[in-house]
C-alpha positions as CSV (number, residue, x, y, z in Angstrom):
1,X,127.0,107.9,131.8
2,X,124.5,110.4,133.6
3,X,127.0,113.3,133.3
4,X,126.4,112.5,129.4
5,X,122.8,112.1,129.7
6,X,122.5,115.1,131.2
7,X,124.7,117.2,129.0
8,X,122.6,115.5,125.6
9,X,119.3,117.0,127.7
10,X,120.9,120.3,128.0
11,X,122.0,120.3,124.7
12,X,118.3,119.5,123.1
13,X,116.9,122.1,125.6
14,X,119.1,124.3,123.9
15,X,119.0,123.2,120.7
16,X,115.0,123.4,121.2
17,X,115.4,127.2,122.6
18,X,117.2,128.4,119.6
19,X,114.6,127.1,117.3
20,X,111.6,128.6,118.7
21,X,113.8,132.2,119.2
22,X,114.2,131.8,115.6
23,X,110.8,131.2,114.9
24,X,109.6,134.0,117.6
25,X,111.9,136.7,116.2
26,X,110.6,135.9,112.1
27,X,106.8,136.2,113.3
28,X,107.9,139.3,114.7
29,X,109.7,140.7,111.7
30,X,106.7,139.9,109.6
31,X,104.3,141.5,111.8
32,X,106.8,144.6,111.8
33,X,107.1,144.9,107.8
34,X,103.6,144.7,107.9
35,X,103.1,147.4,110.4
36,X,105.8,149.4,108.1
37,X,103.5,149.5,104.9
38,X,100.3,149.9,106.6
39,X,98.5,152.3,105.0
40,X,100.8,153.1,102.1
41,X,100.4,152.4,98.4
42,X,101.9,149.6,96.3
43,X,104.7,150.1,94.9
44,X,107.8,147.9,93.1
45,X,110.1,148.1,96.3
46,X,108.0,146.0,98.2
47,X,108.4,143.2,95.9
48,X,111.8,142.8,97.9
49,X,110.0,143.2,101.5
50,X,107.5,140.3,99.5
51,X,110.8,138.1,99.5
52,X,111.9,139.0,102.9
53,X,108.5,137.8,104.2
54,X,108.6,134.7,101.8
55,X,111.6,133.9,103.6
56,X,111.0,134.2,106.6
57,X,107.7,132.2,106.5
58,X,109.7,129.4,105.0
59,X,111.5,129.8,107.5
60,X,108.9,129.2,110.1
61,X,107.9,126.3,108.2
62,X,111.6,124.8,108.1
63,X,111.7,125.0,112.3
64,X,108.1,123.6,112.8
65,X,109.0,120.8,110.6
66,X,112.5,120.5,112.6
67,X,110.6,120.1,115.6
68,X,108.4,117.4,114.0
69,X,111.1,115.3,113.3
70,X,113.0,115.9,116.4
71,X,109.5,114.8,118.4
72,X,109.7,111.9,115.9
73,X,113.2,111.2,116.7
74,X,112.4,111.1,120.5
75,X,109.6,108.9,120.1
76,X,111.4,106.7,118.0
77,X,114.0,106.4,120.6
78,X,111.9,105.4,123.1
79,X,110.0,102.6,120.7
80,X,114.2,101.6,120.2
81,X,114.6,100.9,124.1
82,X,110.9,99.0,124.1
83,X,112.6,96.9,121.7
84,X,116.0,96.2,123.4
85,X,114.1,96.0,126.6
86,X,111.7,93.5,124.7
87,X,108.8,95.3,126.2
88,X,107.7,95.9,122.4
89,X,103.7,95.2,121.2
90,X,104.6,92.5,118.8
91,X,108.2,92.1,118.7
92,X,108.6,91.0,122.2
93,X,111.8,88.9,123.6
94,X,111.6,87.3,120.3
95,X,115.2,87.3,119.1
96,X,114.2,86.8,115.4
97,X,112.3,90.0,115.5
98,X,114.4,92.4,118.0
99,X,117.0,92.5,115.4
100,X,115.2,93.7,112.2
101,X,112.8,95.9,114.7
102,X,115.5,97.4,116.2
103,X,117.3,98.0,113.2
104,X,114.9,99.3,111.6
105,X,114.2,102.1,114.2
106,X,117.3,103.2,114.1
107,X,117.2,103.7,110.4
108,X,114.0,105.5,110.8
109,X,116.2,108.1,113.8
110,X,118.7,108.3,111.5
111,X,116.7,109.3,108.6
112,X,114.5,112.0,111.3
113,X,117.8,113.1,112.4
114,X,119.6,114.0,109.2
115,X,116.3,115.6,108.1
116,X,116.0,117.8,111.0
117,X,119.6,119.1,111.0
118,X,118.9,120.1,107.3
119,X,115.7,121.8,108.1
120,X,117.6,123.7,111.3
121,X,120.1,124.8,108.3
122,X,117.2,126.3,106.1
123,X,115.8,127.8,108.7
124,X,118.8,130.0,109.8
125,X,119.4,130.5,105.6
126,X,116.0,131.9,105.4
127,X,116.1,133.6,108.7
128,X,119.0,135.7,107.8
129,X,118.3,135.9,103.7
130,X,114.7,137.1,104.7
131,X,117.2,139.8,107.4
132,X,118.9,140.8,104.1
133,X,116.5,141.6,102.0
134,X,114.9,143.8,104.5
135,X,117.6,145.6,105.7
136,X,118.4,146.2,101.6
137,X,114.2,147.3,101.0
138,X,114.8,149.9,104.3
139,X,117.6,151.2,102.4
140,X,115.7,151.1,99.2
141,X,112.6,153.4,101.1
142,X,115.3,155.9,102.4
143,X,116.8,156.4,99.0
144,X,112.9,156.8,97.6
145,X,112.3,159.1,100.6
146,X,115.1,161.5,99.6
């Protein structure tokens, strides 16, 4: 059992490293397409960097928001074991109520956890579409440039 624990602690450690990378590297990118049309004039192309940046804001937004619900999750988790343990502010050792409380908790994890594997999706979709449309704007400057 503690081999398991500590493999599900790795795995969130890792799981939590790969988020903020994500999020790191798209504050990053914006910053840089910034930097890249400092000082020039507005033109139509950049209505494409405009969609690069939309996406990678959103997804910024999409990681936080995974994180939320992960820290949610965890939280949860613990209020779970209170229960079982019936250690819980108002539930107790009282059978009638470990049940439905427990139950109940685990509904709410469950719910947390499907919502933060969907936002960890959208984040790598937007990550990568906003990684798209940049690299097809740079092309879109060269040809300008020529």
């Amino acid at each position: 059992m503690e081999r398991q624990t500590e493999m599900m602690k790795e795995f969130m450690q890792q799981q939590d490293k790969y988020c903020y990378f994500i999020i790191s590297v798209t504050v990053t990118a914006i910053g840089f397409s910034i930097y890249q049309t400092t000082g020039h004039e507005l033109n139509w192309t950049q209505i494409i960097l405009a969609l690069a940046n939309i996406c990678w804001v959103g997804s910024i937004f999409c990681g936080l928001r995974n994180r939320a619900y992960v820290v949610s999750t965890i939280y949860a988790n613990k209020s779970y074991l209170d229960v079982i343990d019936g250690i819980y502010p108002g539930v107790g050792q009282n059978p009638k109520l470990i049940k439905p409380a427990s139950e109940g908790i685990m509904n709410a994890m469950q719910s947390n956890s499907d919502k933060a594997g969907k936002l960890m999706d959208w984040q790598e979709r937007l990550f990568y579409s906003g990684i798209i449309l940049f690299i097809f704007w740079h092309v879109i400057e060269m040809y300008r440039n020529t």
